[in-house]
DRENLO-756883 format. One record per atom (N, C-alpha, C): residue in one letter; residue number from 0; atom name; x, y, z. Coordinates in pm, whole numbers, plus 32768, in hexadecimal, padded with zeros to 4 digits. Last residue first. Layout:
DRENLO-756883
node rest=A nr=NUM atom=CA c1=X c2=Y c3=Z
...
end
This chain:
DRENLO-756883
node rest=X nr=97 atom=N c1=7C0C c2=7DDE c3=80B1
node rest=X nr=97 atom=CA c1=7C61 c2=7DA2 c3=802D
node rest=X nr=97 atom=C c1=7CBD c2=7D30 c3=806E
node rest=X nr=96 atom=N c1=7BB7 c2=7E12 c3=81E6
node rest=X nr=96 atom=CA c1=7B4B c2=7DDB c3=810F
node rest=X nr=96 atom=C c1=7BBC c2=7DB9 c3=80BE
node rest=X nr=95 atom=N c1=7C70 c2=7E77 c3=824F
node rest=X nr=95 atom=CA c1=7C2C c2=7DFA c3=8279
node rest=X nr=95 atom=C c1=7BD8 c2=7DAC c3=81FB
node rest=X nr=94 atom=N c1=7D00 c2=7F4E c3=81CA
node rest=X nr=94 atom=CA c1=7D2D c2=7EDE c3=81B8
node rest=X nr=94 atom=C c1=7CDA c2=7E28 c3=81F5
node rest=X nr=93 atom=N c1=7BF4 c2=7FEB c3=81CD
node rest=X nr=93 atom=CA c1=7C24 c2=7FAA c3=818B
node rest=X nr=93 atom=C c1=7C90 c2=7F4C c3=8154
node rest=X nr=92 atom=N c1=7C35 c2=8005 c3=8302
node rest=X nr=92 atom=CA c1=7B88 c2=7FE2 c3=82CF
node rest=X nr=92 atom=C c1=7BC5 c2=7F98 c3=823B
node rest=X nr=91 atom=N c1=7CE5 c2=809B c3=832B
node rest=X nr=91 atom=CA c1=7CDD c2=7FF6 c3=834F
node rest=X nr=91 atom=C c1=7C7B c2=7FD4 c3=831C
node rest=X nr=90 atom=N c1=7CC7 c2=819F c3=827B
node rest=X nr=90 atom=CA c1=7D2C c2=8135 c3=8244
node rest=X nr=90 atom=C c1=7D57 c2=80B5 c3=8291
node rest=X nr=89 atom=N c1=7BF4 c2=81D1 c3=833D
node rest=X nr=89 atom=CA c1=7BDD c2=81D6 c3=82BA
node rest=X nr=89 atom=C c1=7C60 c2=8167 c3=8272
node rest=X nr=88 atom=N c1=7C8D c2=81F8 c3=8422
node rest=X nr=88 atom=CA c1=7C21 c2=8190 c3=8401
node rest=X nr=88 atom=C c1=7BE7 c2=817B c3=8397
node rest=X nr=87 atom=N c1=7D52 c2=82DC c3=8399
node rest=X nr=87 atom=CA c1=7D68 c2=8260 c3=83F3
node rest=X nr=87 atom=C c1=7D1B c2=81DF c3=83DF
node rest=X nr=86 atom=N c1=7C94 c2=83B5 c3=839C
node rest=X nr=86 atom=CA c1=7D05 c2=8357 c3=831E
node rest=X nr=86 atom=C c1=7D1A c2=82E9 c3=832F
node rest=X nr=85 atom=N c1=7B63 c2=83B6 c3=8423
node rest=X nr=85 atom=CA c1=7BDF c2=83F9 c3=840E
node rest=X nr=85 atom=C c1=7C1A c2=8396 c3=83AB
node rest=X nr=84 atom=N c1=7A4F c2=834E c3=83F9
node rest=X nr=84 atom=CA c1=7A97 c2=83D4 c3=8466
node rest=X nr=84 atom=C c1=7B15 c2=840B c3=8446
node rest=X nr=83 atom=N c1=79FC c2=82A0 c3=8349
node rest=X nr=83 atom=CA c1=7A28 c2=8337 c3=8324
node rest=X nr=83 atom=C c1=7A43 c2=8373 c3=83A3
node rest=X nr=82 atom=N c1=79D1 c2=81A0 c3=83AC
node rest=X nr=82 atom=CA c1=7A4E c2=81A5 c3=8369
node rest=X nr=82 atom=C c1=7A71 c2=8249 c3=832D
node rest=X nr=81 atom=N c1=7900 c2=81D3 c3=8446
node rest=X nr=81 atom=CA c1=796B c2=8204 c3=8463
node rest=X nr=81 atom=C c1=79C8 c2=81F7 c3=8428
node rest=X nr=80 atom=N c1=784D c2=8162 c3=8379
node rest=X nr=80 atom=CA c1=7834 c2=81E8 c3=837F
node rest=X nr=80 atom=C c1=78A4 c2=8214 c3=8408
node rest=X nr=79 atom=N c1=78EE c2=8061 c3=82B2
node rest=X nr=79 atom=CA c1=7882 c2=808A c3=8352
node rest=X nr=79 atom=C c1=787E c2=8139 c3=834B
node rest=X nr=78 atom=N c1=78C3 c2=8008 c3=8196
node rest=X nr=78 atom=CA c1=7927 c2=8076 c3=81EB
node rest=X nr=78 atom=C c1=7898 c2=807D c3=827F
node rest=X nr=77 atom=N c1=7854 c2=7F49 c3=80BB
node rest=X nr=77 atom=CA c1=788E c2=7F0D c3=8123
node rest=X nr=77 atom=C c1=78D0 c2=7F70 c3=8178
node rest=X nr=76 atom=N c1=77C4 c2=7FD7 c3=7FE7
node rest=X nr=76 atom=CA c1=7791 c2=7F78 c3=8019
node rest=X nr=76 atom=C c1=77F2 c2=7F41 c3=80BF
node rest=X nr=75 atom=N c1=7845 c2=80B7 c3=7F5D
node rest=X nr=75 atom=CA c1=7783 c2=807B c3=7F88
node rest=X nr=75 atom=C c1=7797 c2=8058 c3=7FE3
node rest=X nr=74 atom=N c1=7967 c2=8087 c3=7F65
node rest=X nr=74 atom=CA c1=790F c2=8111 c3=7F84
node rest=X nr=74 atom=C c1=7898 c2=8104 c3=7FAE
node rest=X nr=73 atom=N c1=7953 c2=7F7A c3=7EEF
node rest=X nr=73 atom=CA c1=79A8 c2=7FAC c3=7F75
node rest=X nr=73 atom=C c1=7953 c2=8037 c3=7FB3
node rest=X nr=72 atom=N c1=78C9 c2=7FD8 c3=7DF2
node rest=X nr=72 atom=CA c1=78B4 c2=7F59 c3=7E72
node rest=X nr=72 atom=C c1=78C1 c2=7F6C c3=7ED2
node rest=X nr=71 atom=N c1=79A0 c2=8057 c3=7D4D
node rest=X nr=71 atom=CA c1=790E c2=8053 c3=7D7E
node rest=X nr=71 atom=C c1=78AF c2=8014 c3=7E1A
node rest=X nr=70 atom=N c1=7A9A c2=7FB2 c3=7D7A
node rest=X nr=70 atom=CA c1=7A77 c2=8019 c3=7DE6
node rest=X nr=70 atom=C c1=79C6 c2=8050 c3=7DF4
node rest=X nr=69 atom=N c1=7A36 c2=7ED2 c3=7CED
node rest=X nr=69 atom=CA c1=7A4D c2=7ED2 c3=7D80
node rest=X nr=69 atom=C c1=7A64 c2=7F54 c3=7DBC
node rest=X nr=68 atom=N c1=7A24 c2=7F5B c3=7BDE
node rest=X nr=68 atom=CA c1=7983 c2=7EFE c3=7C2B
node rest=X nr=68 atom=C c1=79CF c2=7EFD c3=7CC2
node rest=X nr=67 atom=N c1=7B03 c2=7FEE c3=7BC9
node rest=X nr=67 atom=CA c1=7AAA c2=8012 c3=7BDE
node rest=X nr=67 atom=C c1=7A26 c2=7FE8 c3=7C2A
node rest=X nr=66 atom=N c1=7BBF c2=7EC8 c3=7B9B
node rest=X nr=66 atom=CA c1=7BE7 c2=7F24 c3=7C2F
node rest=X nr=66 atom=C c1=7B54 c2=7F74 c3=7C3A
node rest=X nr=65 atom=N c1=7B3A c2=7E7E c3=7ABC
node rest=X nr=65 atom=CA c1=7B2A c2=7E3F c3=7B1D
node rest=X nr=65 atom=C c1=7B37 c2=7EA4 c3=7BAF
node rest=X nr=64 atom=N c1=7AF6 c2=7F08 c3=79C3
node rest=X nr=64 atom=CA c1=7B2B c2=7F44 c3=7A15
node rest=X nr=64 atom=C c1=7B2F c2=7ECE c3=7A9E
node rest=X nr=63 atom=N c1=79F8 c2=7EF9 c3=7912
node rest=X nr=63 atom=CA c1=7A83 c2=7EC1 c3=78C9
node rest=X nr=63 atom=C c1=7AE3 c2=7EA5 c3=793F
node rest=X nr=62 atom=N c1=798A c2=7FD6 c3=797A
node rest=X nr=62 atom=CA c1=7941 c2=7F71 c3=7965
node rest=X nr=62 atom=C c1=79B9 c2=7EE4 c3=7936
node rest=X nr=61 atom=N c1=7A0D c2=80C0 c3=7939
node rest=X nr=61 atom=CA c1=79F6 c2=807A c3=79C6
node rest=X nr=61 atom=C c1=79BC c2=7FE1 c3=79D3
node rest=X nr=60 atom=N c1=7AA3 c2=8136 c3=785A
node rest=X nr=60 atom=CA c1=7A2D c2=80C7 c3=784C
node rest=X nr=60 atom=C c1=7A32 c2=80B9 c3=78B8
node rest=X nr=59 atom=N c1=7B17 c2=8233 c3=77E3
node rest=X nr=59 atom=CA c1=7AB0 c2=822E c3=7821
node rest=X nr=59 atom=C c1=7A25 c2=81AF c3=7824
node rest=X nr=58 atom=N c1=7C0A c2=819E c3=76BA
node rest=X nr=58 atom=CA c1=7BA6 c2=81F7 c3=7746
node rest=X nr=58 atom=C c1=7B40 c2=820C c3=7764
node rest=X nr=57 atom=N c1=7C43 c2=8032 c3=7707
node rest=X nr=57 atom=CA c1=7C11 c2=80A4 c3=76A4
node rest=X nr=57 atom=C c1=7BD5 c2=812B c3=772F
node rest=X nr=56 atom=N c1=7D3E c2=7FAF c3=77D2
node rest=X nr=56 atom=CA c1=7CD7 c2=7FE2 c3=77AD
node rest=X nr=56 atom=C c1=7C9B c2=805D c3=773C
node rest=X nr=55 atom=N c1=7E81 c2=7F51 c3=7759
node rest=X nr=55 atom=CA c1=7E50 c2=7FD4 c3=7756
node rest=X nr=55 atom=C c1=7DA5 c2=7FD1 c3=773E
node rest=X nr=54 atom=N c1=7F62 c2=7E63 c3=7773
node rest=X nr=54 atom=CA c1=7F02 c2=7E9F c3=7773
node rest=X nr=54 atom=C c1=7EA2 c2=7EE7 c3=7784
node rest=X nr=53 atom=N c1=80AA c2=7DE6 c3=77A3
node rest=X nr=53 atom=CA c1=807F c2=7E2A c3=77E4
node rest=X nr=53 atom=C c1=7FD6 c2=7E7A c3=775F
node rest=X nr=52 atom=N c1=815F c2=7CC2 c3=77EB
node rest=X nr=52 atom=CA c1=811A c2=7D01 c3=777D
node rest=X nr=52 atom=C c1=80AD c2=7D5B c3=77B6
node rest=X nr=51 atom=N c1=8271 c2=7C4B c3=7834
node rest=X nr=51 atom=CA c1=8215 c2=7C72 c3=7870
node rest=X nr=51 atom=C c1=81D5 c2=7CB8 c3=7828
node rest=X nr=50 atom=N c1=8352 c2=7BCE c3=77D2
node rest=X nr=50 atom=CA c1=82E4 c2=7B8F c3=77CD
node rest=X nr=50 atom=C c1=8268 c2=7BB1 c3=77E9
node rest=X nr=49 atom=N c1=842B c2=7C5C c3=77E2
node rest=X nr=49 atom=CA c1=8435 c2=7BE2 c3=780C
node rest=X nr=49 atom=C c1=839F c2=7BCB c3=7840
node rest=X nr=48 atom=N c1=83E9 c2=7D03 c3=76E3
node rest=X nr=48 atom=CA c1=8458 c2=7CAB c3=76D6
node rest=X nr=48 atom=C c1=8464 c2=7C24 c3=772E
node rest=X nr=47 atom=N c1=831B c2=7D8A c3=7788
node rest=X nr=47 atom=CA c1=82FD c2=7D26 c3=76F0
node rest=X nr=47 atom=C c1=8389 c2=7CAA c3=76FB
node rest=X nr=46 atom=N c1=83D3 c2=7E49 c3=7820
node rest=X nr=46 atom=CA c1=837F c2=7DE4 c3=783A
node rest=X nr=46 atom=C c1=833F c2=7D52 c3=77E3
node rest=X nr=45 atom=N c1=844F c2=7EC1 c3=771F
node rest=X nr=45 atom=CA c1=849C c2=7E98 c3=777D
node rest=X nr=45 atom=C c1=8431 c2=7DDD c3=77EA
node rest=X nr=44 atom=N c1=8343 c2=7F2B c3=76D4
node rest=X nr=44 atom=CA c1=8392 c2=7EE4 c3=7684
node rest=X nr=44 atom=C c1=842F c2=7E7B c3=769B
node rest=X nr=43 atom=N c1=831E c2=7FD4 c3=77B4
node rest=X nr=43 atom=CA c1=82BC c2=7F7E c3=7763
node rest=X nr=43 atom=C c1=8309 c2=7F01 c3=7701
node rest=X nr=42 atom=N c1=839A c2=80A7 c3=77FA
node rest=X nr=42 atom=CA c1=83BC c2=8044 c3=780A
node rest=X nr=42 atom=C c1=835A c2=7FAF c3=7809
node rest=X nr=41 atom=N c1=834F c2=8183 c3=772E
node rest=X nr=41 atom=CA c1=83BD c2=815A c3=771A
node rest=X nr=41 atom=C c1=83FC c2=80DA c3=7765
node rest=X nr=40 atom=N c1=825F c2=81D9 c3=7814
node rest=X nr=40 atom=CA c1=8236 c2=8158 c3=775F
node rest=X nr=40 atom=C c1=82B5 c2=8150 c3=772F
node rest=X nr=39 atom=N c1=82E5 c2=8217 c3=78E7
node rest=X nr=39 atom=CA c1=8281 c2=81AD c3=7904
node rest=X nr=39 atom=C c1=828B c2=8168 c3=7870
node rest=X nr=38 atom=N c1=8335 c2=8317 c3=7853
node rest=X nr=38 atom=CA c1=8382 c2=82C7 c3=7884
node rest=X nr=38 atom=C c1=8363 c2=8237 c3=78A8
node rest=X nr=37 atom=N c1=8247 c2=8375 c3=77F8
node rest=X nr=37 atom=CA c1=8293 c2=8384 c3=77B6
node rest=X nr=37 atom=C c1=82FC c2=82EC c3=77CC
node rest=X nr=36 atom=N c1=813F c2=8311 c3=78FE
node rest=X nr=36 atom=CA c1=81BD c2=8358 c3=78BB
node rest=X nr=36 atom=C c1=81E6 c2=8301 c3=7854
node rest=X nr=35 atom=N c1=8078 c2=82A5 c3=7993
node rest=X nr=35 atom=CA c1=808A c2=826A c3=7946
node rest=X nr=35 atom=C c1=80F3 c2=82E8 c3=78D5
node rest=X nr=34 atom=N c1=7FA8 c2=8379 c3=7A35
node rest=X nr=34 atom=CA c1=8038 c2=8352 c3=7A42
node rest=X nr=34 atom=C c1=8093 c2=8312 c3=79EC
node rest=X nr=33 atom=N c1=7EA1 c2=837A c3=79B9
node rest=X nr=33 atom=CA c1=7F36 c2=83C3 c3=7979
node rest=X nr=33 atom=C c1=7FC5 c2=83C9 c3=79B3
node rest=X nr=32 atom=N c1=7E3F c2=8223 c3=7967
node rest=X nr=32 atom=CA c1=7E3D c2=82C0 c3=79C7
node rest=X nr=32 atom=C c1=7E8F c2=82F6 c3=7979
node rest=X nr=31 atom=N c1=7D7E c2=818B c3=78AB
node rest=X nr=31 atom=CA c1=7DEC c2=81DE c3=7879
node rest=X nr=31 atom=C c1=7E03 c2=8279 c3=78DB
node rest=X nr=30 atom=N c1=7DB1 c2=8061 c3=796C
node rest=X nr=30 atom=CA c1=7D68 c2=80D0 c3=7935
node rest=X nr=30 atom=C c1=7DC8 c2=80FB c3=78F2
node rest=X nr=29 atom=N c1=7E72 c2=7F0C c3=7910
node rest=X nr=29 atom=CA c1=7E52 c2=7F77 c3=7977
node rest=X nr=29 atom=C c1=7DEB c2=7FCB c3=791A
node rest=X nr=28 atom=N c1=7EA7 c2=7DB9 c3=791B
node rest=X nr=28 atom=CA c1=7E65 c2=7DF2 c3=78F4
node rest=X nr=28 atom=C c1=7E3C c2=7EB5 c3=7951
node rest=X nr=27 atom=N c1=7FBC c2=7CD5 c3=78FF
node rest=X nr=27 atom=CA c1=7F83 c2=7D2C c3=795B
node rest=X nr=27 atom=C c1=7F00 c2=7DC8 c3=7902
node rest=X nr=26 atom=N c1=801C c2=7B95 c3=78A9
node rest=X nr=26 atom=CA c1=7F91 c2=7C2E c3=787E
node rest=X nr=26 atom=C c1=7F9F c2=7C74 c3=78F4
node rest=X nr=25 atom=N c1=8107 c2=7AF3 c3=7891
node rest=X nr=25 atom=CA c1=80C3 c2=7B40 c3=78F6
node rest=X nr=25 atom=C c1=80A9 c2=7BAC c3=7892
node rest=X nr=24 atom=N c1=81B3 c2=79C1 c3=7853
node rest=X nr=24 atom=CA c1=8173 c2=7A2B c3=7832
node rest=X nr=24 atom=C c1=8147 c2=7A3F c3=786D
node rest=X nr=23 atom=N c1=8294 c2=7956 c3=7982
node rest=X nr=23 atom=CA c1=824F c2=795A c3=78E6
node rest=X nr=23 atom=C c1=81F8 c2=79B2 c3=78B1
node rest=X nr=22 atom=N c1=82BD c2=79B7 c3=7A86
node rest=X nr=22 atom=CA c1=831E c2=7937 c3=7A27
node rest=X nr=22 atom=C c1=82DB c2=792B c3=7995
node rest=X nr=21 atom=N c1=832F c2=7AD7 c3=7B34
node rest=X nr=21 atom=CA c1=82DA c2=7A81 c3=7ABC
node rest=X nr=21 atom=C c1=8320 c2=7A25 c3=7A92
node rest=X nr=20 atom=N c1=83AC c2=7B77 c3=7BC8
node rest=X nr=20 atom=CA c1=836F c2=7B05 c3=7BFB
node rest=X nr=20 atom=C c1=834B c2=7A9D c3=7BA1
node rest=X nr=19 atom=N c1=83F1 c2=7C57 c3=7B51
node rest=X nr=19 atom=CA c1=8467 c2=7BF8 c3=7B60
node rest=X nr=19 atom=C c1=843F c2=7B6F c3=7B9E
node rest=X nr=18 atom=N c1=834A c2=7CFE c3=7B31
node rest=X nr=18 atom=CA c1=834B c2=7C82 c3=7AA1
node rest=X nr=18 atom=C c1=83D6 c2=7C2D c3=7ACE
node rest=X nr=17 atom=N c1=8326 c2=7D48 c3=7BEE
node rest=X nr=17 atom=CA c1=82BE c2=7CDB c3=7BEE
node rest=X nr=17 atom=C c1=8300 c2=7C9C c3=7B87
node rest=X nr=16 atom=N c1=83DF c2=7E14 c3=7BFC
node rest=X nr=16 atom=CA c1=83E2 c2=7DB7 c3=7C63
node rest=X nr=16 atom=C c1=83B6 c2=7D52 c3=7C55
node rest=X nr=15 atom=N c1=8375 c2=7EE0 c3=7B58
node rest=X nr=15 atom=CA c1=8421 c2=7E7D c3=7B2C
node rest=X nr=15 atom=C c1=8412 c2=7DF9 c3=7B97
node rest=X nr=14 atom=N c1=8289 c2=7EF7 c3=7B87
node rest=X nr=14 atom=CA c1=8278 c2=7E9F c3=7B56
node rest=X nr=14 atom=C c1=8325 c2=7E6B c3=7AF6
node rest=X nr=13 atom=N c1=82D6 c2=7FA4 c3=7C81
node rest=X nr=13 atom=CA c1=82B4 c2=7F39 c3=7CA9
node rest=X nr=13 atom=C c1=828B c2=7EC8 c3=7C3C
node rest=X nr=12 atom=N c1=837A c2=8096 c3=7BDC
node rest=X nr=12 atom=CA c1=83CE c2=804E c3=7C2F
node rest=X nr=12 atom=C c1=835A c2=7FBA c3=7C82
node rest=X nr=11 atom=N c1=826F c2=80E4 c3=7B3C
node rest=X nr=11 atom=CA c1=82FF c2=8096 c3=7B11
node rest=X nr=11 atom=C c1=8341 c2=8038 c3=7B76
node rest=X nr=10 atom=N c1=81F5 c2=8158 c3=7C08
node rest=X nr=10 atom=CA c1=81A2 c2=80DD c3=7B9D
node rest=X nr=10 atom=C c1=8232 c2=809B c3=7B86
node rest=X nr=9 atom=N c1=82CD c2=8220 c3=7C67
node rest=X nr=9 atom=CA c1=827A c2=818B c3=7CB7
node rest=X nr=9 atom=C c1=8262 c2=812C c3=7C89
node rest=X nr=8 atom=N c1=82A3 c2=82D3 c3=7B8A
node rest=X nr=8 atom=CA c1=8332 c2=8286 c3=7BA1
node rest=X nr=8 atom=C c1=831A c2=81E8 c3=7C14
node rest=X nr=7 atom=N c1=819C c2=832B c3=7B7C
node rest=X nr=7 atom=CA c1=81E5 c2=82D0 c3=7B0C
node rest=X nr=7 atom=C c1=823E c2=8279 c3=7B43
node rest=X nr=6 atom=N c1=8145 c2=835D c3=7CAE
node rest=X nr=6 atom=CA c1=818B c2=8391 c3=7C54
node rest=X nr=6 atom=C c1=81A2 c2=82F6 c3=7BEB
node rest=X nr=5 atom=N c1=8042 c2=836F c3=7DA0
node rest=X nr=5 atom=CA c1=8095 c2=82F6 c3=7D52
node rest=X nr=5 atom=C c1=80D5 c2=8344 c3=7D11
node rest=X nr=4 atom=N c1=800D c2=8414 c3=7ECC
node rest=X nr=4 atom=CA c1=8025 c2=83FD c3=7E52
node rest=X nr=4 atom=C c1=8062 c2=83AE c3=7E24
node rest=X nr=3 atom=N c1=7FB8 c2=833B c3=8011
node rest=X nr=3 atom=CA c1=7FD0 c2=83A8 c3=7FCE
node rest=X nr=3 atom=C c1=7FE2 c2=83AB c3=7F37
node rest=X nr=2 atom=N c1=8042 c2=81F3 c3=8038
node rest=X nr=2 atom=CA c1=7FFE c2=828F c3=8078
node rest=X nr=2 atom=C c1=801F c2=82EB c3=8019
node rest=X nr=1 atom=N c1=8025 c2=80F1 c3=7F93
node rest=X nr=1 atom=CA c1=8060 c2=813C c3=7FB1
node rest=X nr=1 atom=C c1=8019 c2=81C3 c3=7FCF
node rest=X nr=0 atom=N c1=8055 c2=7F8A c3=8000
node rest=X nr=0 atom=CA c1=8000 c2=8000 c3=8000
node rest=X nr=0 atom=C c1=8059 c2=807B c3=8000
end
């Protein structure tokens, strides 16, 4: 988990990490946020190389979106009404759902 803003350079530095896990082909399927840099799609091809094939939802499909249907969800359906007092219980609340 990470607090606070993501930057490009994150996305990167945790999917150098993952593709070092992989033993065979890997889809990873993402949105098109805009973190997704310059720098991020120069290492697309780097990734490819060892296997990790990276895909670009069309925009604005939520529906396509898995992460979306679960935060939907998350938001409805499963926050106690103290998971808003403060940050804190808010970010145990959701590590308890995921």
């Amino acid at each position: 988990m990470i607090e606070g803003t993501t930057k490009s350079i994150d996305i990167i530095s945790v999917l150098d990490e993952f593709v070092q896990t992989i033993s065979k082909k890997t889809i990873l399927v993402l949105d098109n946020t805009p973190r997704h840099s310059k720098a991020f799609k120069k290492k697309i091809l780097f990734w490819k190389s060892l296997d990790l094939y990276i895909y670009f939802l069309p925009p604005y499909s939520p529906e396509l979106d898995k992460i979306e249907i679960l935060w939907r969800f998350t938001k409805h359906k499963w926050p106690l009404f103290d998971a808003f007092l403060n940050f804190n219980k808010l970010k145990d609340r959701l590590n308890l759902v995921l």
